[in-house]
N, CA, C and O atoms as a Tinker XYZ file with bonds, in Angstrom:
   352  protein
     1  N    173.034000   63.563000  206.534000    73     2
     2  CA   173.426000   64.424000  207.635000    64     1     3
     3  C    172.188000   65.107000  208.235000    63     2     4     5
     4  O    172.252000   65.334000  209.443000    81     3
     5  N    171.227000   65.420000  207.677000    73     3     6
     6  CA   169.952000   65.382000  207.517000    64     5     7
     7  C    169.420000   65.223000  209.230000    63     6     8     9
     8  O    169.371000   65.879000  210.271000    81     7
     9  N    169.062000   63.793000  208.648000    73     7    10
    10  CA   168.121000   63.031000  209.666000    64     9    11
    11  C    168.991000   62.198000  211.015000    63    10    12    13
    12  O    168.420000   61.586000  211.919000    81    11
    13  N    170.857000   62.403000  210.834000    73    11    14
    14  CA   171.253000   61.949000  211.591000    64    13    15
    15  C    171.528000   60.364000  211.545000    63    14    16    17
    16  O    171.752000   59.692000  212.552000    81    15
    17  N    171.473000   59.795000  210.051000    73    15    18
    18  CA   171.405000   58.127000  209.860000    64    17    19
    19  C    171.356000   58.309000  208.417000    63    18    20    21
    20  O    170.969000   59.296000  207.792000    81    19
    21  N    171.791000   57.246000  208.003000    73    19    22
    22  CA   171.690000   56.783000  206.637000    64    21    23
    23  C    170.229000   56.715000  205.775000    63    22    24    25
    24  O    169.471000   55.846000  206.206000    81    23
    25  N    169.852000   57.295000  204.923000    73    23    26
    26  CA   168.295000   57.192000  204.284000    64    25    27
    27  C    168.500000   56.185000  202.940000    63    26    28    29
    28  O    169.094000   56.473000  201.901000    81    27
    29  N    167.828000   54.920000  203.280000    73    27    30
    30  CA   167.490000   54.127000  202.124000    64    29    31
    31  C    166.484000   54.746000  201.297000    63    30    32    33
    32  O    165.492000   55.145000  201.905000    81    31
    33  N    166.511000   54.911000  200.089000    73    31    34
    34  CA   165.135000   55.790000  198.971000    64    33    35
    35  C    164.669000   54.316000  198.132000    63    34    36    37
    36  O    164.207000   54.339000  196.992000    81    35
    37  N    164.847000   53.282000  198.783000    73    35    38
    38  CA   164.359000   52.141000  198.209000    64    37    39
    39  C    163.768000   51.564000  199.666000    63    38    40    41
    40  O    164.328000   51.431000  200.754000    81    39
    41  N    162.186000   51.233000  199.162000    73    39    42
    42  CA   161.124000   50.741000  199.841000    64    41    43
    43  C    161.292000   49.463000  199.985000    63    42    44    45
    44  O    161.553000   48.862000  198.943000    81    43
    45  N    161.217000   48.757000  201.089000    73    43    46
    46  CA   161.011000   47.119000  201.174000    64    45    47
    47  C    160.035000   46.595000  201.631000    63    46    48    49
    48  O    159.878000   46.719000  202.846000    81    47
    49  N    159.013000   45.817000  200.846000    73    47    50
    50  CA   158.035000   45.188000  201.301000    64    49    51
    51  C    157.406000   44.508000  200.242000    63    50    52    53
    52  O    157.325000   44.954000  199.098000    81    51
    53  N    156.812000   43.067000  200.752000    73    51    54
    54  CA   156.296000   42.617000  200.180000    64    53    55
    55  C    155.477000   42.893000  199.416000    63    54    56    57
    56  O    155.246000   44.076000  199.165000    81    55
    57  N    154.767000   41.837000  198.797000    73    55    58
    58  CA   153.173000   42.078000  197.956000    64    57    59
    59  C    151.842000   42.282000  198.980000    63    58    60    61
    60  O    151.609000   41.698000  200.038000    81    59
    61  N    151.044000   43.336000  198.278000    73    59    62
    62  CA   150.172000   43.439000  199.123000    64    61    63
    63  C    149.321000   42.448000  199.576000    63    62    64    65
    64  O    149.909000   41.426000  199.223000    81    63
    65  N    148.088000   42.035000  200.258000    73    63    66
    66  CA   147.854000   40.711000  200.803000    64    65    67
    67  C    146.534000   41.132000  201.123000    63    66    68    69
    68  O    146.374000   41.353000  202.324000    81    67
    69  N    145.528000   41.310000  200.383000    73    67    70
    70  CA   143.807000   42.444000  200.968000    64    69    71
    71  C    143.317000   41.564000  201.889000    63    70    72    73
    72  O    143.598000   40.366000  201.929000    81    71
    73  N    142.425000   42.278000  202.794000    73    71    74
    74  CA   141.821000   41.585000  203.310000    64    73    75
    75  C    140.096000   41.589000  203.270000    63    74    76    77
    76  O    139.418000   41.804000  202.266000    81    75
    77  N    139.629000   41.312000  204.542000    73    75    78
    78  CA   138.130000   41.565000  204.156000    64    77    79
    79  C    137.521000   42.681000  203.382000    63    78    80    81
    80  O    137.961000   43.805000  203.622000    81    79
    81  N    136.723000   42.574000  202.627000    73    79    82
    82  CA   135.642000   44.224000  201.871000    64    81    83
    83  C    135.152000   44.624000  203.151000    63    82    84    85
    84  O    134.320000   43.830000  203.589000    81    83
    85  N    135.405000   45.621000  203.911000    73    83    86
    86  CA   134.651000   46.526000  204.884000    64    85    87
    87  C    133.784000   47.705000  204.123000    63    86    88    89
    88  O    132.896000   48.320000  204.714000    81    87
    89  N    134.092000   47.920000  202.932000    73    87    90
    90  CA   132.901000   49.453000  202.435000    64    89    91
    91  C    132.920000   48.650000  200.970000    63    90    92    93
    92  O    133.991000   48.167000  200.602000    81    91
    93  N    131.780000   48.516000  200.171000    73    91    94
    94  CA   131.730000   48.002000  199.539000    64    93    95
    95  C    130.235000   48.990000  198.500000    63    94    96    97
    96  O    129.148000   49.370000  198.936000    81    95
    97  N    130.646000   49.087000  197.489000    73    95    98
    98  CA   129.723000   50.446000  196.595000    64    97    99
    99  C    129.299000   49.541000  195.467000    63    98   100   101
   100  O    130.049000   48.880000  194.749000    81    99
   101  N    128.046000   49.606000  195.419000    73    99   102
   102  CA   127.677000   48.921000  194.347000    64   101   103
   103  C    126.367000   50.023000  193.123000    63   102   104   105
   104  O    125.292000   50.397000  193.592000    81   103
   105  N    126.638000   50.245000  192.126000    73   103   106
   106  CA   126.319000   50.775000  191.190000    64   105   107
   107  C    125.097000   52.027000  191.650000    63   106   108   109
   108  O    123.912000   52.174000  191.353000    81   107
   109  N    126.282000   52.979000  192.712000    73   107   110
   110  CA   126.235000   54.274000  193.102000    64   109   111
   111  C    125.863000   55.675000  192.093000    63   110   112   113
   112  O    126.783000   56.409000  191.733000    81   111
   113  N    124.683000   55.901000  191.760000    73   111   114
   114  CA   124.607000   56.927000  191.055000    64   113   115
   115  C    123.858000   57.836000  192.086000    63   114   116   117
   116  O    123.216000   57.470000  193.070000    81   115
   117  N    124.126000   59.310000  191.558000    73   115   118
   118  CA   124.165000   60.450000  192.497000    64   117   119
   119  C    123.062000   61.316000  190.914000    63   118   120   121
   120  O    123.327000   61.315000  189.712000    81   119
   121  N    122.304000   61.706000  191.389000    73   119   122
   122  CA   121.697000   62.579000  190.425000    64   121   123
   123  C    121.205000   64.457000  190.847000    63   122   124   125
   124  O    120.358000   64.681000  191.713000    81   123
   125  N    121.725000   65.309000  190.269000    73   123   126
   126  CA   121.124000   66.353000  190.672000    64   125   127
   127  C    119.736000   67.191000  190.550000    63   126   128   129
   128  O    119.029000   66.972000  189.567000    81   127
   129  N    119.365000   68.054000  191.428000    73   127   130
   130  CA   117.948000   68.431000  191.183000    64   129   131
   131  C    117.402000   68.499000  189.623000    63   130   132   133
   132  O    116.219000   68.397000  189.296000    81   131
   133  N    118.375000   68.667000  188.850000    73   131   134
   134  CA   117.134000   68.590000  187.326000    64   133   135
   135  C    117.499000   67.357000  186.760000    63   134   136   137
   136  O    117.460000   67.368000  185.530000    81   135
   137  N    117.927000   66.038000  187.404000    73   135   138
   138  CA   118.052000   64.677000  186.763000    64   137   139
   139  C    119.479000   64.809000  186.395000    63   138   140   141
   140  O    119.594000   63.597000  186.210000    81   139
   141  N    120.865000   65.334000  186.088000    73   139   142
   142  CA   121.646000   65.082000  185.475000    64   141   143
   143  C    122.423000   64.249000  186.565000    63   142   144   145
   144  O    122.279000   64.420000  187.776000    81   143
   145  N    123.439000   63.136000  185.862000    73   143   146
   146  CA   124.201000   62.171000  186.795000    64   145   147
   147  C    125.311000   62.738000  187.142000    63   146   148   149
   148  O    126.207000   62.871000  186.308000    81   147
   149  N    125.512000   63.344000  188.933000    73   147   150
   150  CA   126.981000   63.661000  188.758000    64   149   151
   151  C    127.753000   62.741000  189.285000    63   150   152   153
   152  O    128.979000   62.854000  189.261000    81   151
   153  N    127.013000   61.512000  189.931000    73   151   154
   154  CA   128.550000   60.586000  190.348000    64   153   155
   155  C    127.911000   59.052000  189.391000    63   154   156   157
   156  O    127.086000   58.485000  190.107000    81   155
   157  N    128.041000   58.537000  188.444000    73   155   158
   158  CA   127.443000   57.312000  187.589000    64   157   159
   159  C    128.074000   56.441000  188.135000    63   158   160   161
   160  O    129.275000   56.228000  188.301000    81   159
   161  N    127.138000   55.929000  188.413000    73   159   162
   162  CA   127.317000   53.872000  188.288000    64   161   163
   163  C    128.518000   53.615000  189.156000    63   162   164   165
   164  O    129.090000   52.601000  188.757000    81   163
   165  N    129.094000   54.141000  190.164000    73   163   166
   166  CA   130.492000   53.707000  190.651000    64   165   167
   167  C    130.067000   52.429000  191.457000    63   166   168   169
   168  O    129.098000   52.272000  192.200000    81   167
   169  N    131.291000   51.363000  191.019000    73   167   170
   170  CA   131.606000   50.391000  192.013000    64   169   171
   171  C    132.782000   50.681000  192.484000    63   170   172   173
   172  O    133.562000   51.474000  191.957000    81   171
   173  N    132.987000   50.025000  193.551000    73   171   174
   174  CA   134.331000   50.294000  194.738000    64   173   175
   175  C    134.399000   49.343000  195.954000    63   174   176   177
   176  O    133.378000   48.963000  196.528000    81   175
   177  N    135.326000   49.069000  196.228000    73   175   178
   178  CA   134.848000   48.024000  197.036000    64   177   179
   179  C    136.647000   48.439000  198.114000    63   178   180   181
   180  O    137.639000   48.583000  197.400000    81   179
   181  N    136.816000   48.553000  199.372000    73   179   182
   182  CA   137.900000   48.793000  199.902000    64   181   183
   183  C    137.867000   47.849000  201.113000    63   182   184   185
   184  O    136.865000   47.398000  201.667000    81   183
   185  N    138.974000   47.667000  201.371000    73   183   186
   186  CA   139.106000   46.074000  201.869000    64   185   187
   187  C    140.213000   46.822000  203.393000    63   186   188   189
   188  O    140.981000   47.781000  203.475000    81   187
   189  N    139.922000   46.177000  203.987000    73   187   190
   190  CA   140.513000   46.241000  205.847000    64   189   191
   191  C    141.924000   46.686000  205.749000    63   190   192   193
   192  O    142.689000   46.031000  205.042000    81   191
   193  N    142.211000   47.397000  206.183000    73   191   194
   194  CA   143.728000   48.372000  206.009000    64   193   195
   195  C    143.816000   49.023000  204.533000    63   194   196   197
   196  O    144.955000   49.365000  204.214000    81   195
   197  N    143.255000   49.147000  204.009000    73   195   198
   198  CA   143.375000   50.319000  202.575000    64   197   199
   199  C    143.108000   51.231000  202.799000    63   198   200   201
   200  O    141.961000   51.310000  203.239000    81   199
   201  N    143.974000   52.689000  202.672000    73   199   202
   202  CA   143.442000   53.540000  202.636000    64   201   203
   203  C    143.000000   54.371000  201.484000    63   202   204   205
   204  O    143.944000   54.395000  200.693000    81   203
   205  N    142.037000   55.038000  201.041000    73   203   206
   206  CA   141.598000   54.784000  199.579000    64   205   207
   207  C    141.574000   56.818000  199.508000    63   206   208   209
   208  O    141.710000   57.474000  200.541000    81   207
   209  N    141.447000   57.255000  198.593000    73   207   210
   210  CA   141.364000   58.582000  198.281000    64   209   211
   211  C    140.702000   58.710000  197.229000    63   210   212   213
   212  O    140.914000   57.834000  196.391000    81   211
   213  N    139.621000   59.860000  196.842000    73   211   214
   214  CA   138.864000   60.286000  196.009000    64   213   215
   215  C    139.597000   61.571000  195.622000    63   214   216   217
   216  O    140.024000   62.307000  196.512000    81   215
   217  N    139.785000   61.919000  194.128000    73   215   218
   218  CA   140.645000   63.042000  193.523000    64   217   219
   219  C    139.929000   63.455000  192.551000    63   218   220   221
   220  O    139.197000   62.743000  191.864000    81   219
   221  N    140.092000   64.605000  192.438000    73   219   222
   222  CA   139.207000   65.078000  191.271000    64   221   223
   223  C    139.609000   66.964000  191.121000    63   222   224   225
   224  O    140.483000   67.436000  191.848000    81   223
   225  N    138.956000   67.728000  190.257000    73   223   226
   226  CA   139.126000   68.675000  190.043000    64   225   227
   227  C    137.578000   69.220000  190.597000    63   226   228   229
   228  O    136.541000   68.557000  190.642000    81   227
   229  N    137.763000   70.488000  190.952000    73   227   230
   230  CA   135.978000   70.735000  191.643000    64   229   231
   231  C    134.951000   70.571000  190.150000    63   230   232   233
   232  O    135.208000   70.906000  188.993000    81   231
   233  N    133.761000   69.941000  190.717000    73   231   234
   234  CA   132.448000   70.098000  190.159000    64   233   235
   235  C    132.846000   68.231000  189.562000    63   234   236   237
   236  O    131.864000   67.736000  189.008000    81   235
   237  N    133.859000   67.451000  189.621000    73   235   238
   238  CA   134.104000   66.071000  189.217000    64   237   239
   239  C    132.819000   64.999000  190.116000    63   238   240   241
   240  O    132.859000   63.815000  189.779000    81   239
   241  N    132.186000   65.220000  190.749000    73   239   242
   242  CA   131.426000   64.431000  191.718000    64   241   243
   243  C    132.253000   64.069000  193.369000    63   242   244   245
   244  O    131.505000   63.864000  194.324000    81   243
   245  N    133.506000   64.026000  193.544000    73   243   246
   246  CA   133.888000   63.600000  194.777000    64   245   247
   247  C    133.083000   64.117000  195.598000    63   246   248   249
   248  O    132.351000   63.210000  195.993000    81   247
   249  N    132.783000   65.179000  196.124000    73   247   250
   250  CA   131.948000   65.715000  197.210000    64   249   251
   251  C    130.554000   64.909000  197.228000    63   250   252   253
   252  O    130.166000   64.790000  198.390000    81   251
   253  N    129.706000   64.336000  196.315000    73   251   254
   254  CA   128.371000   63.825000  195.914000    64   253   255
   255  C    128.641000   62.314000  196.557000    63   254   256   257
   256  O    127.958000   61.718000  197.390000    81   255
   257  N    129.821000   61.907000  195.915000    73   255   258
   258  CA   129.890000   60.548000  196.200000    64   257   259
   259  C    130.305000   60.161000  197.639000    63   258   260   261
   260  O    129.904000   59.128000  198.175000    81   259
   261  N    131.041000   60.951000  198.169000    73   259   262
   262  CA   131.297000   61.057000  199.728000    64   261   263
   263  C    130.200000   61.399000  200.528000    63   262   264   265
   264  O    130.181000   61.008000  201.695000    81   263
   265  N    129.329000   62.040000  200.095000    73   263   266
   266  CA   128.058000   63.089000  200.609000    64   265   267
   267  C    126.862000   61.490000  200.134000    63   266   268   269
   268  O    125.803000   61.604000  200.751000    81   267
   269  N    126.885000   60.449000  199.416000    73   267   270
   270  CA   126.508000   59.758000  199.111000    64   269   271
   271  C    126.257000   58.598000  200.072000    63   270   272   273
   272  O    125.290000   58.021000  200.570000    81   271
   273  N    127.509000   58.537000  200.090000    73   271   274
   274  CA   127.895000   56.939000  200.807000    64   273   275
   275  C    127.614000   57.342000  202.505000    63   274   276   277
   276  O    127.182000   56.621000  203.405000    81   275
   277  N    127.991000   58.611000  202.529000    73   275   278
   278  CA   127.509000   59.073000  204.514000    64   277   279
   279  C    125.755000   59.548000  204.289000    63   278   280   281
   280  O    125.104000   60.165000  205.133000    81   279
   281  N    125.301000   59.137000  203.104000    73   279   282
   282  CA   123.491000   59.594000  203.651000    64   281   283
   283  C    123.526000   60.835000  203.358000    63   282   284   285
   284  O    122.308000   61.015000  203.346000    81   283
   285  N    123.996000   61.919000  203.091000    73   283   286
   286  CA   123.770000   63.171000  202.846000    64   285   287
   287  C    123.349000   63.829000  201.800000    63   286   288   289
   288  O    123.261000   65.055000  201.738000    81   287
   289  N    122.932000   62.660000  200.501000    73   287   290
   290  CA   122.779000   62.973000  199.372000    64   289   291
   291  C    121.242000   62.377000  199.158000    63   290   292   293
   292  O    121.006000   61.242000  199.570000    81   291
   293  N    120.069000   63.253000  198.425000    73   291   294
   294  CA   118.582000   62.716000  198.490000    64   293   295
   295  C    118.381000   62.179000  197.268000    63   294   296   297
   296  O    117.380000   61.464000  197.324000    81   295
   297  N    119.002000   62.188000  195.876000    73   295   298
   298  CA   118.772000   61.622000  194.437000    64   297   299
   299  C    119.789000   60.330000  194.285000    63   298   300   301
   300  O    120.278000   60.278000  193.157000    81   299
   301  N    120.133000   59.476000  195.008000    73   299   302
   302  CA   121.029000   58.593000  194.950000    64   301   303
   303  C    120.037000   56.835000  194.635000    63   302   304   305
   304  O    118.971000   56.438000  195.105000    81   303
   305  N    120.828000   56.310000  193.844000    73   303   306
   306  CA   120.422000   55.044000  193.386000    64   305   307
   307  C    121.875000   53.928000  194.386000    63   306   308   309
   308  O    122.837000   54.454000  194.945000    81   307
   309  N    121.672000   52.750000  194.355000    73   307   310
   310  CA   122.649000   51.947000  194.669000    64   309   311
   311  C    122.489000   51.691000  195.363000    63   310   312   313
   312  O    121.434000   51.714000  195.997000    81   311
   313  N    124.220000   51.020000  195.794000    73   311   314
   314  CA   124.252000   50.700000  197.136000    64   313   315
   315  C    125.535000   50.533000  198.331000    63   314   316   317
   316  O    126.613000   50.006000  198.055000    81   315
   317  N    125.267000   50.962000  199.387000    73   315   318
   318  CA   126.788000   51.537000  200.303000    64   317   319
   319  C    126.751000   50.373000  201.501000    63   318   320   321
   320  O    125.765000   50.493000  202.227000    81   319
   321  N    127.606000   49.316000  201.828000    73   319   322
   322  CA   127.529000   49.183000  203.033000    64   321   323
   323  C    128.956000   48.766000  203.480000    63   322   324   325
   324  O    129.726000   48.132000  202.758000    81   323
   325  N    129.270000   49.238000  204.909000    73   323   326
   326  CA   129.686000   48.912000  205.559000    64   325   327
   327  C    129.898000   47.652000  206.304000    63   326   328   329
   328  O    128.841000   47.242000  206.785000    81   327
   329  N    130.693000   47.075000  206.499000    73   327   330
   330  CA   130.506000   45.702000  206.708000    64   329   331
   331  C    129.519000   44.766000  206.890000    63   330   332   333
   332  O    129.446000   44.020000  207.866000    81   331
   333  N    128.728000   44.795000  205.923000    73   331   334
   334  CA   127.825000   44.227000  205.425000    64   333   335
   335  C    126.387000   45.546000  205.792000    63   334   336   337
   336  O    125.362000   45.534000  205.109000    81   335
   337  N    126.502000   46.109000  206.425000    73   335   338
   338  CA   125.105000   47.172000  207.020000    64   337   339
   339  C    125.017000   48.356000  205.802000    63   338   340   341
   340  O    125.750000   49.344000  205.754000    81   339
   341  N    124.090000   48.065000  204.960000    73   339   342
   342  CA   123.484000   48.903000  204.368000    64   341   343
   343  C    123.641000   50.505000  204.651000    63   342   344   345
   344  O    122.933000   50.864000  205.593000    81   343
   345  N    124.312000   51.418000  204.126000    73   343   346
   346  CA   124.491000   52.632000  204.036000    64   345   347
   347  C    123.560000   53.571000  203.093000    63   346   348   349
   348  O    123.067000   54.626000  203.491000    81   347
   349  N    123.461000   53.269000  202.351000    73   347   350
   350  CA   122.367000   53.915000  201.035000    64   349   351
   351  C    120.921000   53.570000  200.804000    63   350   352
   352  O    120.305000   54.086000  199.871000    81   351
């Protein structure tokens, strides 16, 4: 009565189906001013229509690794690119 129509609470859709790697992270470490690792070794790789989310509790690295992959971070090892263009 709600929404004015009947609400199905069962989802229909196939299997997912990925497509190309558009951001692709290869053994991403983030280090802070006295050497300690706050984002290690991440691989990740997200593919054309995924939308992907980073979660964490504060001080977990998300901010480093985001701050990483956009260039904003100066102690970083690895590697970030964008469809194929080098980010890191």
């Amino acid at each position: 009565m709600m929404v004015g129509r009947a609400v199905s609470l069962k989802v229909e859709k196939g299997p997912a189906e990925p497509k190309e790697v558009v951001l692709e992270v290869r053994g991403l470490t983030v280090r802070s001013e006295t050497g300690q690792a706050v984002v290690d070794n991440i691989d990740l790789d997200v593919h054309s229509g995924e939308v992907v989310c980073v979660a964490g509790v504060q001080g977990n690295g998300q901010t480093e690794l985001t701050q990483a992959i956009l260039g904003l971070q100066h102690f970083v090892t690895g590697s970030a690119k964008l469809k194929g263009e080098e980010l890191v």
